[in-house]
C-alpha positions, -999 to 999 in steps of 0.1 A, spaced: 610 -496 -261 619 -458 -270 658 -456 -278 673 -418 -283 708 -402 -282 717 -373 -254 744 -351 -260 760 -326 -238 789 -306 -229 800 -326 -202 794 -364 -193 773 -352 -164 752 -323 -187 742 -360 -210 732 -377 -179 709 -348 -168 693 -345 -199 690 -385 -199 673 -382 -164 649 -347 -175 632 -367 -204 636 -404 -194 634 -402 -156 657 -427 -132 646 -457 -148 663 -449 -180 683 -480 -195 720 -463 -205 728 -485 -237 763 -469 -251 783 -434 -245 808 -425 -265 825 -387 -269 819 -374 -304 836 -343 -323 814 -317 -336 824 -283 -351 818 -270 -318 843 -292 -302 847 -326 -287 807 -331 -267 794 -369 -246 765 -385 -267 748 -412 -242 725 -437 -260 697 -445 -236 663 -464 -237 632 -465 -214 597 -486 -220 572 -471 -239 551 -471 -207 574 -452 -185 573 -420 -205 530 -421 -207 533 -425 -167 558 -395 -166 535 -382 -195 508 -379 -175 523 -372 -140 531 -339 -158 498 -333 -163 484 -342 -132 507 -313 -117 498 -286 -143 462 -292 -132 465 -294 -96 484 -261 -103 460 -248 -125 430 -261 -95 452 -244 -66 429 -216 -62 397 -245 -58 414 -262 -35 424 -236 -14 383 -228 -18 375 -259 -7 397 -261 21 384 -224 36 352 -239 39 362 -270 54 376 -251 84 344 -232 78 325 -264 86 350 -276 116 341 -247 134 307 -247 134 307 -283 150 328 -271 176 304 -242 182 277 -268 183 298 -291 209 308 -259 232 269 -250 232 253 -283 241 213 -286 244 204 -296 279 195 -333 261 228 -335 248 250 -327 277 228 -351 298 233 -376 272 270 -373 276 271 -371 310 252 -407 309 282 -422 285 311 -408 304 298 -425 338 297 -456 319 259 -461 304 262 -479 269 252 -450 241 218 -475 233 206 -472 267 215 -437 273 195 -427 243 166 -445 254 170 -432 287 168 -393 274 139 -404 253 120 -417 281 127 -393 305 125 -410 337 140 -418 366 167 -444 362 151 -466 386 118 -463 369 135 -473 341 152 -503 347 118 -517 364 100 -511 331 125 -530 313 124 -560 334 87 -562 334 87 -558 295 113 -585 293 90 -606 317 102 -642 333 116 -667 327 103 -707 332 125 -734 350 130 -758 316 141 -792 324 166 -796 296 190 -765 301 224 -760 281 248 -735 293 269 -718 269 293 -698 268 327 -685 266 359 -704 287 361 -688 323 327 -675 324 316 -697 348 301 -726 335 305 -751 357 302 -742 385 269 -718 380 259 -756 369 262 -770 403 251 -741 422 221 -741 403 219 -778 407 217 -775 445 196 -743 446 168 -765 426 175 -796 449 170 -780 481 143 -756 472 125 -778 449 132 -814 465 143 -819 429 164 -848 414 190 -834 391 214 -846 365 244 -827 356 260 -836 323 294 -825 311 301 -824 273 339 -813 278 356 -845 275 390 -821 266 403 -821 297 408 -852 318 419 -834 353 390 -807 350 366 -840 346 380 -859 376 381 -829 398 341 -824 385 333 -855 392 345 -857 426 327 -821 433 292 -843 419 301 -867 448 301 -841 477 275 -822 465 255 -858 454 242 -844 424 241 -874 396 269 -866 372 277 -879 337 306 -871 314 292 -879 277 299 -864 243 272 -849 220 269 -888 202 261 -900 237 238 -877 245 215 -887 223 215 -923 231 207 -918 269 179 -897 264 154 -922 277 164 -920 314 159 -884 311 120 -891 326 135 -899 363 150 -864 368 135 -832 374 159 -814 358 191 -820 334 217 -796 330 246 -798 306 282 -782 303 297 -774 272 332 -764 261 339 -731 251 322 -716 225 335 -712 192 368 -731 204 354 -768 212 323 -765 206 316 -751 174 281 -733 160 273 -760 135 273 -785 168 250 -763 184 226 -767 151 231 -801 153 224 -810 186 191 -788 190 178 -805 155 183 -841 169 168 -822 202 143 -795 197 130 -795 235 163 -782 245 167 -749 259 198 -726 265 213 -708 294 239 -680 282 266 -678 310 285 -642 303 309 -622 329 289 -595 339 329 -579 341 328 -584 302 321 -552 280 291 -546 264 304 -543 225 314 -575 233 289 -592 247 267 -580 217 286 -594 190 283 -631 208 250 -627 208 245 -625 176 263 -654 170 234 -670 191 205 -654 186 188 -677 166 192 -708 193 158 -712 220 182 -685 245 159 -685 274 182 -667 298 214 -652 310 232 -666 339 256 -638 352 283 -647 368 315 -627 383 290 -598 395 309 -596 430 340 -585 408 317 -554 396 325 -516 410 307 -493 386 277 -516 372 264 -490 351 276 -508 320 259 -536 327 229 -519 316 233 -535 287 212 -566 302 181 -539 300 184 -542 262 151 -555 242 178 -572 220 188 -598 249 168 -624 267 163 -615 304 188 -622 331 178 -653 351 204 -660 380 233 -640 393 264 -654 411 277 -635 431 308 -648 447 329 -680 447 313 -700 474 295 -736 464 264 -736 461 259 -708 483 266 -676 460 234 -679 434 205 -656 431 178 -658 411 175 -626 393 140 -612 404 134 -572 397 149 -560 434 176 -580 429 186 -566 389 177 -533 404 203 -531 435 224 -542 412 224 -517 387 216 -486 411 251 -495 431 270 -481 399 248 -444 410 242 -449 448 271 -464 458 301 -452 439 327 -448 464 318 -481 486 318 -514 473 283 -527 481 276 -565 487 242 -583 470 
């Protein structure tokens, strides 16, 4: 600690020169007027840490430089506004590419697909037919798990796919449900089993692996999950496709859902046997150009669409006409809402 004695004319002359050298956080120890041959002055005894004066030290020298450095920075500024105005030049003057580029982004195209659309340089609908034969199809697996966020869907895409195979295919299907959290939703699934006489079975991820052997009987077995990440965590996922390697996946995402989204779920997935994306909510799509995003090399193919709320009746299987009038509404049709 630094002690020293102040001295001044007046009680508030001490205190300023207390404040000059120590600064505000000066610790006032004694004060005391004292005669002089000059007259009667105020001595104030004061104390500070020896830290506080090497800050104050050094803030003093930090503003002699930056005055000394005024003329740099000023420099350094001019040519930063120097800089700024170039790239505006550069923005008012857009190359053909770019403007097209940004025409593509403002009607909704995500910026991956719009570069690879300028790159390519085709027509949009020669596009999207190249990247759905690139992505190729997909095969009916018997063992299907549908993930997915809650309120995409899950369920019921379940039981509309369920009918779709056991009317087209004269298949026998199972439907399992893995979401033992809520005892209404289960009753109420159950029942819907009964009028659409699908077999039905409400297990957890233990059971499921003990009833595996009446699996041969049925054609098909598909299973609802909880939602993702909430009830049904990663590490059960890991689990359950070690103790059963021949399952595959169904991702069920709202094709309402935006793109930067929809991308960071998937890579929470990626390394599960992903076959396919079941999209649902597509009737609730105006402008589908953002949905582009299903074109993407990064994301398994599309694989059946529902498009309204009817049971089983609004499911489509996602063949190339059927991706492609849905993607070409967002250009064809923007002012009309146009039905699958």
């Amino acid at each position: 600690m630094r002690i020293k004695k102040f001295r001044g004319k007046t009680i508030l002359e001490a205190l300023n020169n207390v404040k000059k050298e120590f600064g505000e956080d000066a610790v006032i120890l004694a004060s005391e007027q004292v005669k002089t041959e000059e007259g009667t002055i105020f001595e104030i005894t004061a104390a500070i840490e020896e830290e506080e004066v090497k800050i104050r030290s050094n803030l003093k020298v930090f503003e002699s430089k930056v005055e000394e450095s005024y003329s740099d920075i000023r420099e350094y500024l001019k040519n930063e506004v120097s800089e700024i105005k170039k790239m505006l030049a550069q923005i008012l003057n857009l190359q053909p590419e770019n403007k097209e580029y940004l025409d593509l982004i403002e009607k909704g195209v995500p910026p991956f697909i719009a570069r690879e659309l300028i790159k390519a340089n085709p027509d949009l609908t020669e596009f999207i037919s190249k990247a759905i034969k690139e992505k190729g199809s997909v095969p009916h697996s018997k063992y299907q798990v549908f993930i997915g966020d809650s309120g995409t869907g899950k369920t019921t895409s379940i039981f509309k796919l369920a009918v779709w195979y056991k009317y087209k295919y004269n298949a026998k299907v199972l439907v399992i449900s893995l979401d033992n959290y809520k005892v209404g939703n289960n009753f109420q699934t159950k029942r819907l089993a009964e009028l659409l006489e699908v077999d039905f079975e409400i297990l957890d991820l233990e059971e499921l692996k003990e009833i595996e052997p009446v699996f041969a009987k049925y054609n098909y077995i598909l299973i609802d999950t909880p939602s993702l990440e909430k009830r049904l965590l990663i590490s059960d996922l890991e689990d359950l496709i070690l103790k059963m390697p021949f399952l595959r996946f169904q991702w069920v995402v709202r094709a309402t859902e935006h793109y930067e989204y929809v991308l960071k779920q998937w890579e929470k997935i990626e390394k599960f046997p992903v076959e396919g994306i079941f999209l649902t909510f597509v009737d609730k799509v105006y402008n589908s150009l953002p949905l582009l995003w299903i074109l993407d090399s990064r994301v398994p193919p599309v694989t059946f669409i529902s498009n309204g709320e009817r049971l089983p009746e609004d499911i489509l299987k996602a063949e190339e006409e059927t991706i492609k009038k849905l993607l070409l509404k967002g250009i064809l049709n923007l002012n009309q809402k146009e039905d699958l």
